[in-house]
N, C-alpha and C positions, 0 to 999 in steps of 0.2 A: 554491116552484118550480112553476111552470107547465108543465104536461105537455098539449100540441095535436096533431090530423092535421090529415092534407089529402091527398089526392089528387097524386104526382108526376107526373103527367102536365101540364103547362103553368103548372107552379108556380115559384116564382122564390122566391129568400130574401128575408124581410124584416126586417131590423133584424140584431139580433147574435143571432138565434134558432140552438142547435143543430139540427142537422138529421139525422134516425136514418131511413133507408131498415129499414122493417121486416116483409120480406118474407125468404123465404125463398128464394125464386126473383128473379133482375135483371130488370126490367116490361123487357121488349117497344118496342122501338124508342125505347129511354131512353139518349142515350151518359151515359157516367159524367162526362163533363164537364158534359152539360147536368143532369142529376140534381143537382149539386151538395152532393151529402151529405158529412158530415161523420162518418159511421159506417155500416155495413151491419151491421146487429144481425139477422143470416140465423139464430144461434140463440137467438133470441127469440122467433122467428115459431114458428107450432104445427108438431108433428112431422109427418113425409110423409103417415103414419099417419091424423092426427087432419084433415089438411086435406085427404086424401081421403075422408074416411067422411063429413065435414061437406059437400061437395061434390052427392056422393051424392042429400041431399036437404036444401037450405038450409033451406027455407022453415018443415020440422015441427024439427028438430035444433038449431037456435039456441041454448036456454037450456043444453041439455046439453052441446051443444061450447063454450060459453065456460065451464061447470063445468067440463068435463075438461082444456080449456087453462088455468085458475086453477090446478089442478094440477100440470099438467105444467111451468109456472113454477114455483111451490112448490119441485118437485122436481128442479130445474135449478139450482138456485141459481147465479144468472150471476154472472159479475163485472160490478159496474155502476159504479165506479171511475171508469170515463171519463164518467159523466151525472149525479155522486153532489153538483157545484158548478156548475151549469148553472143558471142561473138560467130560460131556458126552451129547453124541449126540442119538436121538433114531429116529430112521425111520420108519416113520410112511408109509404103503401102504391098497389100499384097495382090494389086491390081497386075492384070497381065500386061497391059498396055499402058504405062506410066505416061505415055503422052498424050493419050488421049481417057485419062482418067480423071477426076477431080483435082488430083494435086498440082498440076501446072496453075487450074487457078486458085488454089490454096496458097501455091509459092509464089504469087504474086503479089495477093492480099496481105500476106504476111511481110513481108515483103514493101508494102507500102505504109502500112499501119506499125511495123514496129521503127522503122524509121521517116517516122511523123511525115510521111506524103499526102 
């Protein structure tokens, strides 16, 4: 299984990719039509908590807030049922810095957990 982001902001689907909005908050001048997601996975995304403290100060905080969002997946244990035979899944956020956002380590966990790592 393939696990991708991208930026929803002027993104469009391509092919038979699942599409997972994975924000906790709905981006900003996004209708849900145009979005076109096929899941809002809002507890997936890091807690109010965790994405205010990271906020605070991206730039020195990174390696610790994606340790403590590793975590706080861990200890969530979602139901992922609905992403468990998706041959690919793409995560959608409307972070400005996808790489240095939650989702790198969201697509890893996922990533590991839907093919039993």
């Amino acid at each position: 299984m393939l696990v991708t982001s991208r930026r929803i902001y002027s993104d469009k689907r391509q092919g038979k990719e699942y599409r997972v909005l994975a924000d906790r908050l709905w981006p900003r001048g996004v209708s849900k039509e145009d979005a076109d997601v096929d899941m809002w996975a809002k507890d997936l995304a890091p807690s109010d908590d965790l994405r205010k403290w990271f906020h605070d100060d991206r730039d020195s905080r990174y390696e610790e807030f994606a340790e403590k969002y590793r975590h706080e997946l861990e200890d969530l244990t979602p139901d992922l049922d609905e992403l468990r035979n998706r041959s690919e899944i793409v995560l959608l956020t409307a972070a400005k810095d996808v790489d240095h956002s939650h989702i790198p380590t969201l697509t890893d966990y996922l990533t590991d957990v839907l093919n039993d790592k």
